[in-house]
N, C-alpha and C positions, 0 to 999 in steps of 0.2 A: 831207607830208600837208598839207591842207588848213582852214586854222582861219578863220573867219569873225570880226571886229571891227565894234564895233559903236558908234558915239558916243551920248552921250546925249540928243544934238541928233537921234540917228533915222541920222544916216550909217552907212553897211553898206557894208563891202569886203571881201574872201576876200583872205588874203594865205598863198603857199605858203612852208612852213617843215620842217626835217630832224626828224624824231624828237629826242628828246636838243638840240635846242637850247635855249640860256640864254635869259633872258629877255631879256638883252642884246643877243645875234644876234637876237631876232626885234625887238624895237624897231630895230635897223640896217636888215633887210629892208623896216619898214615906211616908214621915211624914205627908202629906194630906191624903192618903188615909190609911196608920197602923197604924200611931198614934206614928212614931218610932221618935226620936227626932233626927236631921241631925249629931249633934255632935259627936252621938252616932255608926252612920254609919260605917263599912269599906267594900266597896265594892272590888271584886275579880272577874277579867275575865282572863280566859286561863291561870293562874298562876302567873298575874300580878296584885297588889293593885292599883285601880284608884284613879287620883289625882283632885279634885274639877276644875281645870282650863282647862282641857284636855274635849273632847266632845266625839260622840261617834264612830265619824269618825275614829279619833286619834283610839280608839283601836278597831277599825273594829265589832263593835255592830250592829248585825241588827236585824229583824224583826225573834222571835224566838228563839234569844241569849239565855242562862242561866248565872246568873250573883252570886255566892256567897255573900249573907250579914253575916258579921260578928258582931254580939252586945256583948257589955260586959258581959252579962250574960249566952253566951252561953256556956260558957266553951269548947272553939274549939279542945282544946287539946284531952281531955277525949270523943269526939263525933267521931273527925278521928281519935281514934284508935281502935271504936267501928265498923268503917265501911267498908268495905270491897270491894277491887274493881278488877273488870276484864280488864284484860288487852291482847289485841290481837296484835302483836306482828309480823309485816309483816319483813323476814330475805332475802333479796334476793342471798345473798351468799351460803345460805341452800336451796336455790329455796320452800322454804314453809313458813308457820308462825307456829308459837309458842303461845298458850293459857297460862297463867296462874292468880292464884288470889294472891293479895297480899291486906293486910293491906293500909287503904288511910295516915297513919300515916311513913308509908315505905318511905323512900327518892330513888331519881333516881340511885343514887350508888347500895343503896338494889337492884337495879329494875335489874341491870346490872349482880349483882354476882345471883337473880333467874336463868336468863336467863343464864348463863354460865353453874351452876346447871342442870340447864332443857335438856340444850343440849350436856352435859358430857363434856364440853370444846370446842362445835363446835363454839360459839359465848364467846368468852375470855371476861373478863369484861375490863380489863386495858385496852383493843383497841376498843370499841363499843362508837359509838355516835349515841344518841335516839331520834328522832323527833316527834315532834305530831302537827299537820299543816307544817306549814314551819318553826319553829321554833328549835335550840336544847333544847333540856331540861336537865338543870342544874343539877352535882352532890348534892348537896347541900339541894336543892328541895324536898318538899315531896309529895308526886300524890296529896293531898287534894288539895297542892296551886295552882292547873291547871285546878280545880272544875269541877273532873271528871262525864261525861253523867250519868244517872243509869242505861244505857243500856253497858257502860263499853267503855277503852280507844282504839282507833285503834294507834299503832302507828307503827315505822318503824325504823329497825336498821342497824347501816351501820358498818361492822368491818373496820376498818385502816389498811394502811398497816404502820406498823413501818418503820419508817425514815432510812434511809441508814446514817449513819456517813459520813460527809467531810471528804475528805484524804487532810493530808497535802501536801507541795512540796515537804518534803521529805521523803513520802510515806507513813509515819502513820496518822490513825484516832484524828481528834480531841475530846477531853477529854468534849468539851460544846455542845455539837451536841443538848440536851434538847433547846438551844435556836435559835437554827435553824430554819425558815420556811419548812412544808410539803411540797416541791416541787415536782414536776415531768413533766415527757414531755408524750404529748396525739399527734393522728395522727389526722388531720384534714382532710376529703375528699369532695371535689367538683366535682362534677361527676368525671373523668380520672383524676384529678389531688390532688392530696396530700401534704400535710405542715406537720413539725412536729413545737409545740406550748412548751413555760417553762410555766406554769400556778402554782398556787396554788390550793392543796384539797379544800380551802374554797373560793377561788372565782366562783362568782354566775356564772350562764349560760352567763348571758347577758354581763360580761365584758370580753366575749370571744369575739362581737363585734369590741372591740378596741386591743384587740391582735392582730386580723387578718388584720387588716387596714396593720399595719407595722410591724410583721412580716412573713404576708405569703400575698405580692401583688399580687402576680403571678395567685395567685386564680380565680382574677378578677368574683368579685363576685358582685350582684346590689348595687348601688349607693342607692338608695334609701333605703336601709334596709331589704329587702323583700324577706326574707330567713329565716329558723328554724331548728334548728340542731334535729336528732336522734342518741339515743344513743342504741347500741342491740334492734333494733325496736320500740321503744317508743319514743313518741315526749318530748324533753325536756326542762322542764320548767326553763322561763328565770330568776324568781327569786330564784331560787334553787340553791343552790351550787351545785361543782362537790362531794365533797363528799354526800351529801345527794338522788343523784343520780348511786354512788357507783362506779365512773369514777377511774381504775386504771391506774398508769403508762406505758404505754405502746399502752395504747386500743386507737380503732377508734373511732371518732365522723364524723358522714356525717352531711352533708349541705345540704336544697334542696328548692329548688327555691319555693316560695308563702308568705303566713302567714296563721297562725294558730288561729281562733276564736273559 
């Protein structure tokens, strides 16, 4: 297959490589065919540094990929803060998206007070989580290390609802509530019949599977698996979290009988 490299000085070369290659065999291809010496390597996909022993399955490389090379002489720093990226900004709690450019030197925190900016307070920064694939993407982070397209990033934002503080037994909030899990309860529906579910914001679609086993039998739903949940009419995806799909406490999720290809 065919994966495209990218320095951050602008260099672009296509370097052909096997499926299942390491990350090690492809830095060897690439000093066969640039001239780059392997030592000299650091390669970057989706915002993650590849490690030599890892292949390309491990971090989901296919035919098409673009892959950041970083050499010592590129001077990374001074190059992303020369470049400029778009970013498109899908909000479904604003039922629209959001355009804007930032700096590739900007971290995900910046990304978050834009967008609060942008939208005079409709998307708060302190309660926004960013995705880009399936992924969150880290305060911390800066758009370069996610080796942004040059057609610019789509990503997706999800406001939080802030945590309800525990009451104690004798009636006041507790003072650590910061280490609390995001809980809440969602309605489950199977055709005429209904469960109500305790889940966490960040557990995935798919371990709602073993929720429902034991606590909502009544459902009696297939044995065999052969079921997909919708949430406000979209099919939802089993690796997803529920907050990445913007599941609040309260709301319904239907069941309905098949699979989804």
């Amino acid at each position: 297959m065919e994966v495209t490299f990218e320095t951050t000085q602008g260099r672009r070369f296509i370097v052909e490589i096997w499926y299942f290659s390491t990350v090690r065999t492809i830095k060897e291809h690439i000093l066969k065919q640039e001239d780059i010496p392997v030592e000299s390597q650091r390669l970057f996909f989706q915002g993650k540094e590849l490690h030599d022993d890892h292949d390309t399955e491990h971090y989901s490389i296919l035919e098409g990929s673009h892959v950041l090379i970083v050499l010592p002489d590129d001077a990374p720093a001074s190059a992303a803060a020369a470049a400029v990226v778009h970013i498109v900004a899908s909000a479904p709690s604003l039922g629209r998206s959001v355009a804007l450019d930032l700096d590739a030197s900007c971290t995900v925190a910046r990304l978050k007070e834009a967008l609060q900016e942008r939208t005079d307070g409709a998307l708060p920064a302190a309660r926004l989580s960013v995705f880009y694939g399936k992924a969150e993407m880290e305060d911390d982070k800066t758009l370069a290390e996610f080796d942004p397209p040059a057609q610019g990033m789509e990503v997706r934002v999800v406001v939080r609802q802030p945590p309800s503080p525990p009451v104690c037994s004798n009636g006041g909030a507790k003072t650590n509530s910061s280490k609390q899990q995001q809980r809440m309860s969602v309605e489950v529906k199977w055709g005429a019949t209904t469960a109500t579910l305790e889940v966490s914001d960040m557990d995935a679609v798919k371990e709602l599977r073993g929720k429902l086993g034991s606590a909502a039998p009544r459902l009696l739903l297939p044995n065999d698996g052969g079921y997909f949940f919708i949430y406000k009419q979209n099919v939802m995806e089993e690796d997803r979290t529920l907050r990445w799909h913007d599941v609040k406490s309260g709301d319904t999720i239907e069941i309905f009988n098949g699979r989804v290809t």
